[in-house]
N, C-alpha and C positions, 0 to 999 in steps of 0.2 A: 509350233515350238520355236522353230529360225525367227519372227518374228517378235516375238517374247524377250528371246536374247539379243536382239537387237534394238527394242526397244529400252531394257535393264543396260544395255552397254550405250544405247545413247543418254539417257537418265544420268547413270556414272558421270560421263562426259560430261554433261552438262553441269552436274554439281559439282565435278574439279574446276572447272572455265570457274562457276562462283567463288566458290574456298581463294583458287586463287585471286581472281579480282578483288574479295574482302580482305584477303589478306596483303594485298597489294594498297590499300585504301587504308587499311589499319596500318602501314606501316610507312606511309606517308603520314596520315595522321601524328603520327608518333615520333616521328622524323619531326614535325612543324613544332610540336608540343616541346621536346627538345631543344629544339632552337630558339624560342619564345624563353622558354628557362633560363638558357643559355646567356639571353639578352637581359633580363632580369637581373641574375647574377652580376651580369658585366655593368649594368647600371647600379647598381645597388654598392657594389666595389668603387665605385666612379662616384658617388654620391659622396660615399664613408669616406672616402680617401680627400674630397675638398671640406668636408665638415670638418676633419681632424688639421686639414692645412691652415682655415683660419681659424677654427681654436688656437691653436700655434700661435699665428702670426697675431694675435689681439692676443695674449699672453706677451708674445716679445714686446709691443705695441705698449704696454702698460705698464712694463719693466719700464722702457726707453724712457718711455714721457713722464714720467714722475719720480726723478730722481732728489733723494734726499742729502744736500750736503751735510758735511761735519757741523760746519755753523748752524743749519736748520736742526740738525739733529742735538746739538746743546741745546738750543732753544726749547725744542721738545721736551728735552730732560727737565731742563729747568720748571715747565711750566706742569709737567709732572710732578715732579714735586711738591711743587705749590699746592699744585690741585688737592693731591694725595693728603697733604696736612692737611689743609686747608675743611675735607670731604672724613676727615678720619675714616680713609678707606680701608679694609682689612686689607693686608698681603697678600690674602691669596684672590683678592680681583684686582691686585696691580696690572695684572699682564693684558686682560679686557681693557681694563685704563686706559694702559700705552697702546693696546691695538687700536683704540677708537680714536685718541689722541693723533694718529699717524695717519687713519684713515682719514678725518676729517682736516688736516695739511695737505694731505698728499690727492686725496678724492680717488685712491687707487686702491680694489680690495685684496692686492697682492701685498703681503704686507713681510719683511727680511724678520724673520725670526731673529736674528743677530743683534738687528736692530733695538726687540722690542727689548732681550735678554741687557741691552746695555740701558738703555732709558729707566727699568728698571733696577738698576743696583744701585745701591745707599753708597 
């Protein structure tokens, strides 16, 4: 019978030593799993954050480099005009006109609303 409960209490033993070894291994596991995530994250923020910098900077980049003066901007108008008679354009694709108009001067598809609002009014 002593040997019975000695063997049942070495058994026990033996399956705490495992439990906690698996649980010692699963919680490293899960510690590494974590940290990999972690890394993930922090690249993937590190990624997003230089994509959105030069979107940015090729936005200001296209502003800078294609600027339209007063004088290029009458010119525009004027040859809107032209066009516009000339194409018996309806009104309501004047503003396509003036955008395409602009875009093809300028080669920039950022294009000043203000701009277009003034090239075309009569």
């Amino acid at each position: 019978m002593v040997e019975s409960h000695m063997e049942t209490a070495q058994t026990m033993i033996d399956a705490t030593f495992q439990l906690q070894h698996r649980s010692r291994a699963d919680i490293d596991s899960f510690r590494r799993d974590i940290n990999e995530t972690r890394r993930a994250i922090a690249a993937s923020r590190d990624l997003l954050k230089r994509f959105r910098q030069r979107q940015m900077d090729e936005a200001f980049r296209e502003v800078e480099r294609h600027p339209v003066s007063a004088f290029d901007a009458d010119i525009l108008r004027k040859v809107f005009q032209d066009l516009a008679f000339e194409m018996k354009t309806p009104q309501s694709e004047w503003r396509d006109l003036a955008k395409s108009l602009v875009y093809e001067f300028t080669g920039c598809e950022r294009i000043e609303a203000g701009l277009v609002d003034w090239i075309i009014t009569e």
